[in-house]
Biopython code that builds the backbone (N, CA, C, O; Angstrom):
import numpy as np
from Bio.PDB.StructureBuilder import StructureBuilder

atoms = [
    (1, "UNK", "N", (-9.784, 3.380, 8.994)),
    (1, "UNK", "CA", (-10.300, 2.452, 8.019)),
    (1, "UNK", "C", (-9.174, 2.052, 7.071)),
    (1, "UNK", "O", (-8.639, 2.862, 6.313)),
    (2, "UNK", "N", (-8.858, 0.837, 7.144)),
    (2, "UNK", "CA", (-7.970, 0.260, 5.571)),
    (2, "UNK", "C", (-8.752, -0.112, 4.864)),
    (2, "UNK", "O", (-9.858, -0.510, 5.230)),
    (3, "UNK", "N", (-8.290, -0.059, 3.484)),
    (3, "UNK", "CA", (-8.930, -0.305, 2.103)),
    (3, "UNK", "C", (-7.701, -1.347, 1.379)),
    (3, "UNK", "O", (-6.487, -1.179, 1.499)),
    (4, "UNK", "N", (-8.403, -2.490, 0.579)),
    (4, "UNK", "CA", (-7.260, -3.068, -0.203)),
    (4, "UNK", "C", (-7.859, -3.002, -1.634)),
    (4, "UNK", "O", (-9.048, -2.792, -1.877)),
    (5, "UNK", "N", (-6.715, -3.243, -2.700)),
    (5, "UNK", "CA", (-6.913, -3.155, -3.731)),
    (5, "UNK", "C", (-6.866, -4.451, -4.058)),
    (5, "UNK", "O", (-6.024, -5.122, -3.460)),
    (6, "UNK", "N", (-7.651, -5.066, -4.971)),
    (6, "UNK", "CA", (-7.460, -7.155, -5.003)),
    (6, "UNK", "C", (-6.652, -7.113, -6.682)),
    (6, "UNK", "O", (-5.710, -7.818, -7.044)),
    (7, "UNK", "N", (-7.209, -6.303, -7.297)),
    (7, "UNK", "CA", (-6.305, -6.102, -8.759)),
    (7, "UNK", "C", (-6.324, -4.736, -9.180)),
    (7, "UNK", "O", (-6.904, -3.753, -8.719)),
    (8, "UNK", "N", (-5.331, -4.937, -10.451)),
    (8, "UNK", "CA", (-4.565, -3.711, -11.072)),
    (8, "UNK", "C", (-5.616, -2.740, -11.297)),
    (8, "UNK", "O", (-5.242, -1.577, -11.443)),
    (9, "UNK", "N", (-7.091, -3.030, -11.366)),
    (9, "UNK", "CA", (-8.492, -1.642, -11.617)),
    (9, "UNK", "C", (-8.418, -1.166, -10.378)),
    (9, "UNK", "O", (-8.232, -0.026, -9.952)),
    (10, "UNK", "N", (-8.596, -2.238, -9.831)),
    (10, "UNK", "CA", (-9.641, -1.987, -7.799)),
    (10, "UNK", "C", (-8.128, -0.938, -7.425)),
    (10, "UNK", "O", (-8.305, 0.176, -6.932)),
    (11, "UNK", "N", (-6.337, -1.577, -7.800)),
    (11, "UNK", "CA", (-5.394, -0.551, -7.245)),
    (11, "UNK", "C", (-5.419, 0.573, -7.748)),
    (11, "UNK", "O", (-5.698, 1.397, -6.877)),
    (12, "UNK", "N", (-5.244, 1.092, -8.868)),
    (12, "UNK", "CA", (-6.016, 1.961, -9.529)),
    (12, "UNK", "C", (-6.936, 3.161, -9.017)),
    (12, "UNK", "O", (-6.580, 4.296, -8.700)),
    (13, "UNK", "N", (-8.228, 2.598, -9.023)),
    (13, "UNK", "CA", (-8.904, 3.277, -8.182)),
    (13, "UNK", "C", (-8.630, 3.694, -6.489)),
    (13, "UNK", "O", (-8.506, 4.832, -6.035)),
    (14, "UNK", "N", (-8.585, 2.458, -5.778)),
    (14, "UNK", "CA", (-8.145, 3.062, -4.456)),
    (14, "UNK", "C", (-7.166, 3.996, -4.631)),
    (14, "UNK", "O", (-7.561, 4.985, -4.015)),
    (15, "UNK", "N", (-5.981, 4.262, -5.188)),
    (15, "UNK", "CA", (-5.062, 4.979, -5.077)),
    (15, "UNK", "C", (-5.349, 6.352, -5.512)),
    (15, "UNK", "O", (-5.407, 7.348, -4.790)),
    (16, "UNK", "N", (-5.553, 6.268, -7.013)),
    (16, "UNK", "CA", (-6.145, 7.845, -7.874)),
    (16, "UNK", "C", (-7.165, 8.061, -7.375)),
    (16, "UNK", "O", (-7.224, 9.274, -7.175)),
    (17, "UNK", "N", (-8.393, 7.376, -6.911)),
    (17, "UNK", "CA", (-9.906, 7.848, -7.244)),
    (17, "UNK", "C", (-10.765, 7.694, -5.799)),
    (17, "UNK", "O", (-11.942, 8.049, -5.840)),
    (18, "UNK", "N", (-10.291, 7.239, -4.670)),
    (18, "UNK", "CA", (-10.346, 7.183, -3.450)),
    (18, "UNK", "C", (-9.826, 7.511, -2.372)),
    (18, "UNK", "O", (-10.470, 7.970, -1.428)),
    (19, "UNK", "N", (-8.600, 7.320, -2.374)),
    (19, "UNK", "CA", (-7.497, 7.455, -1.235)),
    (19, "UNK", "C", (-7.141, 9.591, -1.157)),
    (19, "UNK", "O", (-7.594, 10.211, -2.119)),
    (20, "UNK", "N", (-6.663, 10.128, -0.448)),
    (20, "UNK", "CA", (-7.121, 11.429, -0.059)),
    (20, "UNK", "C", (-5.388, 11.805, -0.425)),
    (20, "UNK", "O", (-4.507, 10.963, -0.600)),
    (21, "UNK", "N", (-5.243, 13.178, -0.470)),
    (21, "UNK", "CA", (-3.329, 13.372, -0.285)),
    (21, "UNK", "C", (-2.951, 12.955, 0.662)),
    (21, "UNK", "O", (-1.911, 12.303, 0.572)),
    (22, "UNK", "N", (-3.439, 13.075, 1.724)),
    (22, "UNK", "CA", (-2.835, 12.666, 3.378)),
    (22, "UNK", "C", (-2.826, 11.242, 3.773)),
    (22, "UNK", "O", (-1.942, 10.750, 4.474)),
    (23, "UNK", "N", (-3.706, 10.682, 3.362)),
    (23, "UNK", "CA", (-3.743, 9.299, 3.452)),
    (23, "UNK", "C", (-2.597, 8.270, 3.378)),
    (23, "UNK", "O", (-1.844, 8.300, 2.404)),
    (24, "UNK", "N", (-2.375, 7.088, 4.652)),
    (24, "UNK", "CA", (-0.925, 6.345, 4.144)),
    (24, "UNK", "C", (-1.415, 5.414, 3.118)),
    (24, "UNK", "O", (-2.612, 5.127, 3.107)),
    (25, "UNK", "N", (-0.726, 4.989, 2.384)),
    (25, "UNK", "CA", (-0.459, 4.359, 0.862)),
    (25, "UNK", "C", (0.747, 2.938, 1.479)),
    (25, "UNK", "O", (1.869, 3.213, 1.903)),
    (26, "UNK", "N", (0.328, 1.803, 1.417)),
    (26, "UNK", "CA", (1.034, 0.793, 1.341)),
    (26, "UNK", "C", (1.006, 0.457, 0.218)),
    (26, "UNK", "O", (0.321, 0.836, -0.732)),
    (27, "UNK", "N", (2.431, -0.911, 0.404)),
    (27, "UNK", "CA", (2.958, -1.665, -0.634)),
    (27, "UNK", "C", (3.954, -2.510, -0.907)),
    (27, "UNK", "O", (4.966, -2.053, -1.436)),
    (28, "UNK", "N", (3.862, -3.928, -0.595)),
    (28, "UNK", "CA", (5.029, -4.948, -0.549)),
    (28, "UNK", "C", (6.250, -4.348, -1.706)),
    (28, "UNK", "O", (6.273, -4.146, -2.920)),
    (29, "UNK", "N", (7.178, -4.210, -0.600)),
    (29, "UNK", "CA", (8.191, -3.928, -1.647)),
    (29, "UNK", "C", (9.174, -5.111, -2.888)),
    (29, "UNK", "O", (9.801, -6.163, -2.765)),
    (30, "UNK", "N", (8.771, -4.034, -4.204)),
    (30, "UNK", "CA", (9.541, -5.058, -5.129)),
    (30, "UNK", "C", (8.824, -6.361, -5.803)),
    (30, "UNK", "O", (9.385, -7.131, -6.582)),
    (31, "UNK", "N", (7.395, -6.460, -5.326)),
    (31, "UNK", "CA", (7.042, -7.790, -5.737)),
    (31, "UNK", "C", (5.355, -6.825, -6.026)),
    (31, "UNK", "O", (4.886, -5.891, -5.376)),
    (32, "UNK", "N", (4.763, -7.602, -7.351)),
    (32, "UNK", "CA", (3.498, -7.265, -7.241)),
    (32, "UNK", "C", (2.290, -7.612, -6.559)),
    (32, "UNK", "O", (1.972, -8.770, -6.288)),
    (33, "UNK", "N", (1.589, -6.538, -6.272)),
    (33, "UNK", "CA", (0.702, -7.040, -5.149)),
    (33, "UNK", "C", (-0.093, -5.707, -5.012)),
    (33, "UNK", "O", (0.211, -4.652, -5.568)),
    (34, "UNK", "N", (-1.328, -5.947, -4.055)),
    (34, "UNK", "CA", (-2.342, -5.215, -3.804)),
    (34, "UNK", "C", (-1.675, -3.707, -2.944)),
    (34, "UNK", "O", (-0.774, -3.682, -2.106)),
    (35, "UNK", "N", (-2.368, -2.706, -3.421)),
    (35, "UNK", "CA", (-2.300, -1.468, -2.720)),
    (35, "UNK", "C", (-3.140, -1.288, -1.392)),
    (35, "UNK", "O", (-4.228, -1.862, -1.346)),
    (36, "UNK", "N", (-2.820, -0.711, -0.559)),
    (36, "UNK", "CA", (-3.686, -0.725, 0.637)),
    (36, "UNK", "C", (-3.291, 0.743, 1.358)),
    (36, "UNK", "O", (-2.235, 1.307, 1.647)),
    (37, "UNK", "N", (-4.832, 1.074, 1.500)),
    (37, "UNK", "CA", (-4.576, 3.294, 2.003)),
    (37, "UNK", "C", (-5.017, 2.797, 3.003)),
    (37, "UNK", "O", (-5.919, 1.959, 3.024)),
    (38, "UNK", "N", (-4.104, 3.511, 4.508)),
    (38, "UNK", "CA", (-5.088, 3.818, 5.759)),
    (38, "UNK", "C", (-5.625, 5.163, 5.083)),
    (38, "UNK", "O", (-4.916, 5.911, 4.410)),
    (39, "UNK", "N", (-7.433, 5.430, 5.451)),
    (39, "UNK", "CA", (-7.968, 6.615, 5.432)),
    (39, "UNK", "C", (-7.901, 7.029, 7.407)),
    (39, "UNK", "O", (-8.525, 6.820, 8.448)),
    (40, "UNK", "N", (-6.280, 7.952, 6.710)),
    (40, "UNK", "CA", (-6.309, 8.855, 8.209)),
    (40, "UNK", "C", (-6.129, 10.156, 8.174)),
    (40, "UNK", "O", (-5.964, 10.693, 9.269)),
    (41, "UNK", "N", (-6.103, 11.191, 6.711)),
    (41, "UNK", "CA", (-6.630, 12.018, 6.394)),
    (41, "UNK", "C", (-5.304, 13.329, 7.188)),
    (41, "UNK", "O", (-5.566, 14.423, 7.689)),
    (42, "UNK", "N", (-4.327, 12.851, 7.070)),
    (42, "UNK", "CA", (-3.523, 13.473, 7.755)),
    (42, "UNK", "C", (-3.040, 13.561, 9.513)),
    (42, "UNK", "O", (-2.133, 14.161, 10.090)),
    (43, "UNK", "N", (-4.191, 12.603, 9.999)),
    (43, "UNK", "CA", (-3.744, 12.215, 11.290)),
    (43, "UNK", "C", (-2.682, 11.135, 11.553)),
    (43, "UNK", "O", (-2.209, 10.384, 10.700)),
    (44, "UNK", "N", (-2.378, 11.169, 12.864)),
    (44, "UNK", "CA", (-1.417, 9.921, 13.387)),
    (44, "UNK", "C", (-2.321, 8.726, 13.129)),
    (44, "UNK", "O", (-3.535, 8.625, 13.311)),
    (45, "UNK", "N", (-1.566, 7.971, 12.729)),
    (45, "UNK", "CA", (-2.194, 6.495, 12.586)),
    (45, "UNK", "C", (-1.378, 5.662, 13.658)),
    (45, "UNK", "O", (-0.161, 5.479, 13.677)),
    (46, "UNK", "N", (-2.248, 5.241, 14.464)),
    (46, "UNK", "CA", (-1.443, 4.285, 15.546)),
    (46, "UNK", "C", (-0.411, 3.360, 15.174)),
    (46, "UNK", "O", (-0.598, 3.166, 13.973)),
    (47, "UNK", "N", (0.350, 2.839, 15.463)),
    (47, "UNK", "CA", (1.528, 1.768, 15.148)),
    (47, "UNK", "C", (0.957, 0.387, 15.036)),
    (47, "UNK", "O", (1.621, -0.533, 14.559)),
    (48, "UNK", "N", (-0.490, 0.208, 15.549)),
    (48, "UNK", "CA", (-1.120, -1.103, 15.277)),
    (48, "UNK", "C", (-1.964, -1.350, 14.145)),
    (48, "UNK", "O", (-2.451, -2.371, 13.658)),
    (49, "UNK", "N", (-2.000, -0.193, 13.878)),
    (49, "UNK", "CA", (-3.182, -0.091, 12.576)),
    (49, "UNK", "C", (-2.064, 0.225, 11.479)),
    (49, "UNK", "O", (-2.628, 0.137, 10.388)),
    (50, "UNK", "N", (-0.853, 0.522, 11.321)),
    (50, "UNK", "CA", (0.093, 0.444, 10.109)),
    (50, "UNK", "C", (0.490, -0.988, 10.164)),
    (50, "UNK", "O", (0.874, -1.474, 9.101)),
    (51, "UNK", "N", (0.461, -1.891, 11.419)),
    (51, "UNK", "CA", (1.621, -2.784, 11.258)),
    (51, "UNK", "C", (0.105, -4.067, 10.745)),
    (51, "UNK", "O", (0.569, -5.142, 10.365)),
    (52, "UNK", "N", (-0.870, -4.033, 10.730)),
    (52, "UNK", "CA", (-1.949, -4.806, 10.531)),
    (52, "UNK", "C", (-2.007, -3.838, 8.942)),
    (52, "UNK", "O", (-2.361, -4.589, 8.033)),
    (53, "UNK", "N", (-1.866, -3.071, 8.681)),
    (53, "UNK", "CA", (-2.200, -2.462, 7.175)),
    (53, "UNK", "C", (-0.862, -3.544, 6.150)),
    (53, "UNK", "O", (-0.952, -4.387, 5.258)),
    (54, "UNK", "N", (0.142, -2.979, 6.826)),
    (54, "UNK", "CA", (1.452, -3.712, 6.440)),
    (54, "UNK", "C", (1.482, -5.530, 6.051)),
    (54, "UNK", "O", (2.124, -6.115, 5.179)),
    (55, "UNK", "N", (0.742, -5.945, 6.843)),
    (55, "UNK", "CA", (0.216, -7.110, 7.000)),
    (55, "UNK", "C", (-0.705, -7.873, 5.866)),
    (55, "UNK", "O", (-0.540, -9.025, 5.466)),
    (56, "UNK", "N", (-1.803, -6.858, 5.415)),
    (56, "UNK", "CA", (-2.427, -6.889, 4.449)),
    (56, "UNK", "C", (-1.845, -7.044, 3.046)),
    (56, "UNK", "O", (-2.013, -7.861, 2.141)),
    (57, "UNK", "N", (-0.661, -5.313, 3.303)),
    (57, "UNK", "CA", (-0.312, -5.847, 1.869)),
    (57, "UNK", "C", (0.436, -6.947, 1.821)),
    (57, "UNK", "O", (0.563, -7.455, 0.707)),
    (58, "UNK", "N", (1.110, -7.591, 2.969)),
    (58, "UNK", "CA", (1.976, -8.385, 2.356)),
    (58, "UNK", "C", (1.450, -9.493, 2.141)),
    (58, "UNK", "O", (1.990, -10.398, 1.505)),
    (59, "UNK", "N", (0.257, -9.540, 2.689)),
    (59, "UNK", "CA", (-0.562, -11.036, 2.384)),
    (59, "UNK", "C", (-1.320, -10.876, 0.855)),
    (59, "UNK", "O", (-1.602, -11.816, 0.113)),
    (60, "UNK", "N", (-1.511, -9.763, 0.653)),
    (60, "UNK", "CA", (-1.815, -9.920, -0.869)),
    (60, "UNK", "C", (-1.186, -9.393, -1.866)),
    (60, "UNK", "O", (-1.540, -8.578, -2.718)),
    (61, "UNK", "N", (-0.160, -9.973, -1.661)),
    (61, "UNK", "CA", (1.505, -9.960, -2.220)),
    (61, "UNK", "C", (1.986, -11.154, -3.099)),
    (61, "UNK", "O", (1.740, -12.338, -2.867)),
    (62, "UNK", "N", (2.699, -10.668, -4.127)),
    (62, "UNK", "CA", (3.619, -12.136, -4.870)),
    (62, "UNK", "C", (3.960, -12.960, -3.486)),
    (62, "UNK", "O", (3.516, -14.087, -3.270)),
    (63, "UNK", "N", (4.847, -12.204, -2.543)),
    (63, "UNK", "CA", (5.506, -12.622, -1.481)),
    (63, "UNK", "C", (4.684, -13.383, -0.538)),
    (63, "UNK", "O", (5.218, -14.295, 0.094)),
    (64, "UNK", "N", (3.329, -13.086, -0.359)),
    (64, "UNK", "CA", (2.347, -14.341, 0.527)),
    (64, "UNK", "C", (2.839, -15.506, 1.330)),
    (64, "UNK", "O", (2.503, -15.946, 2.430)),
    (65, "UNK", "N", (3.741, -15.875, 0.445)),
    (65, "UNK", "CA", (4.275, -17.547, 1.066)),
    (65, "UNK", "C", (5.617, -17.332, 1.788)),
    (65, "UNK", "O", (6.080, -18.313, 2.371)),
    (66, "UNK", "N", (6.416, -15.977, 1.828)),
    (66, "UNK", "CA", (7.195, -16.181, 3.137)),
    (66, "UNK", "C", (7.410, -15.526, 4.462)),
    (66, "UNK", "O", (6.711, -14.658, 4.985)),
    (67, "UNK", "N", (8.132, -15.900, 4.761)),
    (67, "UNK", "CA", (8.271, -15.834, 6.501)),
    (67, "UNK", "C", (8.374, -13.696, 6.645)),
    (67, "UNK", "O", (7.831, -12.872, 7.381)),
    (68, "UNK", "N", (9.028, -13.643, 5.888)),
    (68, "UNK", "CA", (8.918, -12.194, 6.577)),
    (68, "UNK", "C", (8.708, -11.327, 5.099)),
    (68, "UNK", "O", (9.052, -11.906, 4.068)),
    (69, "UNK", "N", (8.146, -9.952, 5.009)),
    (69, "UNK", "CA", (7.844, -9.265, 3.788)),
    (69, "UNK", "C", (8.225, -7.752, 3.827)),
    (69, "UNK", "O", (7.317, -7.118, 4.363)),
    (70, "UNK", "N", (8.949, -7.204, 3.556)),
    (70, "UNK", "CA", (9.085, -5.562, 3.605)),
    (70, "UNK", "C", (8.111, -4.857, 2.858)),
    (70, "UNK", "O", (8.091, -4.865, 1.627)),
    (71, "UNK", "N", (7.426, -4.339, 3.462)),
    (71, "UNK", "CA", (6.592, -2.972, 3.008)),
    (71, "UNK", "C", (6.757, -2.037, 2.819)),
    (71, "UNK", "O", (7.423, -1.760, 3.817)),
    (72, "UNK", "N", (6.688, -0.989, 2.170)),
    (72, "UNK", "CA", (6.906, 0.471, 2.399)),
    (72, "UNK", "C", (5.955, 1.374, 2.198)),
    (72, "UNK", "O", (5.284, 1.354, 1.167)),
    (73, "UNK", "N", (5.839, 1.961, 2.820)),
    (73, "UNK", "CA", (4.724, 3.260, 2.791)),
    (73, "UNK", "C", (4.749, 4.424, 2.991)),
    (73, "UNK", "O", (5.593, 4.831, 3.789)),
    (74, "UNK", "N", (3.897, 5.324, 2.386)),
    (74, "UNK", "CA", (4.405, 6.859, 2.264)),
    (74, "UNK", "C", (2.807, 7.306, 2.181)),
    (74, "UNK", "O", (1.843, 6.544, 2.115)),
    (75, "UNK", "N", (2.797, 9.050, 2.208)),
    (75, "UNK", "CA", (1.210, 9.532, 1.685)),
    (75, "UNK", "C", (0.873, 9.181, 0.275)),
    (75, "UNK", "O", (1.752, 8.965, -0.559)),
    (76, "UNK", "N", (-0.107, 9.139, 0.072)),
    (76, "UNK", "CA", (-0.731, 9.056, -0.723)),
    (76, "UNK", "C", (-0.360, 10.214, -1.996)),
    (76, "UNK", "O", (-0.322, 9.768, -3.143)),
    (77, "UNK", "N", (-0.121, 11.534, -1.793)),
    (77, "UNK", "CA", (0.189, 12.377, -2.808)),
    (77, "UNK", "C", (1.878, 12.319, -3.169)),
    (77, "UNK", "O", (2.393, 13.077, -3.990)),
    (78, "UNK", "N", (2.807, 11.039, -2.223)),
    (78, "UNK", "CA", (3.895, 11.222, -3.150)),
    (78, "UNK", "C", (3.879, 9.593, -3.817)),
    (78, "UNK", "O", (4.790, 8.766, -3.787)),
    (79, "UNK", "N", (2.682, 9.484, -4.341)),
    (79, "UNK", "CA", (2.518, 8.122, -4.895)),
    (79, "UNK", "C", (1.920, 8.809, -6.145)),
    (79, "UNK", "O", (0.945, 9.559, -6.101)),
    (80, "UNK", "N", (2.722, 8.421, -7.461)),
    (80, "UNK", "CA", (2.290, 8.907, -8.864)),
    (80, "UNK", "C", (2.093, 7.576, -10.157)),
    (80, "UNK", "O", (2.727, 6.585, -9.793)),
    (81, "UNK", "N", (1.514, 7.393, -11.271)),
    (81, "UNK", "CA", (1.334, 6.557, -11.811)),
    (81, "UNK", "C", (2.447, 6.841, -13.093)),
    (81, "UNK", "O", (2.426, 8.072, -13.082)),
    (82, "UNK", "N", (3.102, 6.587, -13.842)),
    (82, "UNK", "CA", (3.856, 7.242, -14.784)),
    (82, "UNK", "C", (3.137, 7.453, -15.599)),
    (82, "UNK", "O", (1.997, 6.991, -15.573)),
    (83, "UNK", "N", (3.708, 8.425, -16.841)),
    (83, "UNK", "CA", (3.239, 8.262, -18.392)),
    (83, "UNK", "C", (2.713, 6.813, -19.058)),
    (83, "UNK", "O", (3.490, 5.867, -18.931)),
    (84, "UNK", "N", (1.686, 6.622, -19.624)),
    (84, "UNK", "CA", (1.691, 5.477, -20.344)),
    (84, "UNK", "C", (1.861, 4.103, -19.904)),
    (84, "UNK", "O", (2.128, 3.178, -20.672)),
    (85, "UNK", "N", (1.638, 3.950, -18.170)),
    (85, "UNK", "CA", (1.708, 2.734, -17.133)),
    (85, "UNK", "C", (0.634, 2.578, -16.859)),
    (85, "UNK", "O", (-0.240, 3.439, -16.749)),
    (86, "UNK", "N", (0.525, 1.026, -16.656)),
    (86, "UNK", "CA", (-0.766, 0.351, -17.159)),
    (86, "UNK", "C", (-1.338, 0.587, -15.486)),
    (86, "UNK", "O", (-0.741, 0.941, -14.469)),
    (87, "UNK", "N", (-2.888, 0.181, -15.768)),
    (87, "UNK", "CA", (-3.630, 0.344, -14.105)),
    (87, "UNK", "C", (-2.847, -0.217, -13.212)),
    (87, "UNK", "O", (-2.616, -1.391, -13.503)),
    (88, "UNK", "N", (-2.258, 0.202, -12.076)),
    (88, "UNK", "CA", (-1.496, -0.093, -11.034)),
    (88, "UNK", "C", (-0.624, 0.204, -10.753)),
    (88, "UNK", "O", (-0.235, 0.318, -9.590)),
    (89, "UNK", "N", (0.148, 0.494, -12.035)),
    (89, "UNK", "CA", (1.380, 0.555, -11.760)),
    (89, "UNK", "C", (1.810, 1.882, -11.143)),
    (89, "UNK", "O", (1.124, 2.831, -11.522)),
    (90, "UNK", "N", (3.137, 2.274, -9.972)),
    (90, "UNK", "CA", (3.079, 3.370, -9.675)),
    (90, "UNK", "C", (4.685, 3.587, -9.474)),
    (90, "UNK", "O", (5.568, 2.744, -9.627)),
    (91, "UNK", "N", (4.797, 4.779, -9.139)),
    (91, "UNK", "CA", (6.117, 5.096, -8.484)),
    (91, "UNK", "C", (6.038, 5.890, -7.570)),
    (91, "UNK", "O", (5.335, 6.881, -7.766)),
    (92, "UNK", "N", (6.768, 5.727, -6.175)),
    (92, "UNK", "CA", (6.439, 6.775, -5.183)),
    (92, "UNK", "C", (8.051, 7.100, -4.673)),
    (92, "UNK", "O", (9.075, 6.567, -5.101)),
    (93, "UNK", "N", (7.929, 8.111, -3.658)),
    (93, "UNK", "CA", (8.843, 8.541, -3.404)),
    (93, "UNK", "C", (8.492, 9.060, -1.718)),
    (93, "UNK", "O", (7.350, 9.394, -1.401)),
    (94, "UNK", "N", (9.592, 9.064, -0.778)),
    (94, "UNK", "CA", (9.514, 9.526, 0.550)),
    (94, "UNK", "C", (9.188, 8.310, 1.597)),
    (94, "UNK", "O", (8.803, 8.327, 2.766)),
    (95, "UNK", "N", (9.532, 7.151, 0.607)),
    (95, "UNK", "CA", (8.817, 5.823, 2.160)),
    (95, "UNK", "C", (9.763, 5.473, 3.010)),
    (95, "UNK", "O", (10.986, 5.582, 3.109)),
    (96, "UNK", "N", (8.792, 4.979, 3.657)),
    (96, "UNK", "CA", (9.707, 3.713, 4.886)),
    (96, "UNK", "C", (9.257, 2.673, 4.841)),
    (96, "UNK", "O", (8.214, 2.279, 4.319)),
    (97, "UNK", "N", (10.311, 1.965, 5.600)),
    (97, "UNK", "CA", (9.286, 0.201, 5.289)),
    (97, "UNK", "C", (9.616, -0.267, 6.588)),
    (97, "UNK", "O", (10.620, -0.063, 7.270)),
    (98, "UNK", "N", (8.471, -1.010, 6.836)),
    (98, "UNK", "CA", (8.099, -2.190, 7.672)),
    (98, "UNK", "C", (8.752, -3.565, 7.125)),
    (98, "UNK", "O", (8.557, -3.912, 5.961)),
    (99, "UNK", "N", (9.406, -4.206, 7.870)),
    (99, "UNK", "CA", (8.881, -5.860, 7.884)),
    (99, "UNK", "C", (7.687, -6.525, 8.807)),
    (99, "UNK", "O", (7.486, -6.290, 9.999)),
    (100, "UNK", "N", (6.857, -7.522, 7.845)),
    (100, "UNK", "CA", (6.101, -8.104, 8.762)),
    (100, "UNK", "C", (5.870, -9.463, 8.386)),
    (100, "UNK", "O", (6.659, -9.891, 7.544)),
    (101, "UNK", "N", (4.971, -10.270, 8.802)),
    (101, "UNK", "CA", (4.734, -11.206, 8.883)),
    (101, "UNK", "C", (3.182, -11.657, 7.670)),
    (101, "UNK", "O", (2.243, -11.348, 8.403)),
    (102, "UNK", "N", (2.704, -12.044, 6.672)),
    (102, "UNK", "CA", (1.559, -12.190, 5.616)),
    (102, "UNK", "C", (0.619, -12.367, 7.055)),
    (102, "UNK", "O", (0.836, -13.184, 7.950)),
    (103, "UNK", "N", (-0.426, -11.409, 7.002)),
    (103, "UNK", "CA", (-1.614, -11.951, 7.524)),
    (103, "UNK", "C", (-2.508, -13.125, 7.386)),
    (103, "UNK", "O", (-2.641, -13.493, 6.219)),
    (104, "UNK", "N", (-3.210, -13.863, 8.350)),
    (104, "UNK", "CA", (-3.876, -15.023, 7.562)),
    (104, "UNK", "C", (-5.438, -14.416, 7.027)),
    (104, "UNK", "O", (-6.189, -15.138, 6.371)),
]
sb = StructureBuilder()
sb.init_structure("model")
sb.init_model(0)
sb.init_chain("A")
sb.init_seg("    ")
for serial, (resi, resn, name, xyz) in enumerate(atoms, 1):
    if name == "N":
        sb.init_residue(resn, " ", resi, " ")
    sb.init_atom(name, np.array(xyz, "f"), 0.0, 1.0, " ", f" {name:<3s}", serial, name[0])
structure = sb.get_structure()
């Protein structure tokens, strides 16, 4: 199952208040935009279901309008919100990134 976040509450929540430790955690890199968890709970997530997750975020991304978008993604528990950062905002650590293409 993917989940997207449409704004800074809905990211928020999916991330802190939904999404599991094991869970992958997307996120267009560098540009603001929607969060998106595969719930796979510590399993393998197929390579079609990251690269369609990847897809998501980048379509609901600043980046939307071009040709290619880097993503990066990591679990869910090395994704943290800082001190005193407003709903959404996060910092993570341990990713990799995809390029893909904005979904329609």
């Amino acid at each position: 199952m993917i989940l997207v976040g449409r704004n800074s509450w809905q990211n928020e929540e999916l991330t802190f208040h939904l999404a599991q430790a094991e869970d992958v955690w997307l996120h267009a890199k560098g540009v603001p935009g929607a969060h998106v968890v595969i719930r796979s709970q510590g399993r393998d997530v197929p390579e079609r279901t990251l690269i369609e997750a990847a897809e998501l975020a980048a379509q609901h991304s600043a980046a939307r309008d071009e040709q290619s978008v880097s993503v990066d993604y990591t679990l869910r528990k090395n994704v943290r919100r800082p001190k005193g950062a407003r709903p959404g905002q996060v910092l993570y650590r341990g990713q990799k990134t995809l390029v893909v293409q904005p979904s329609d």
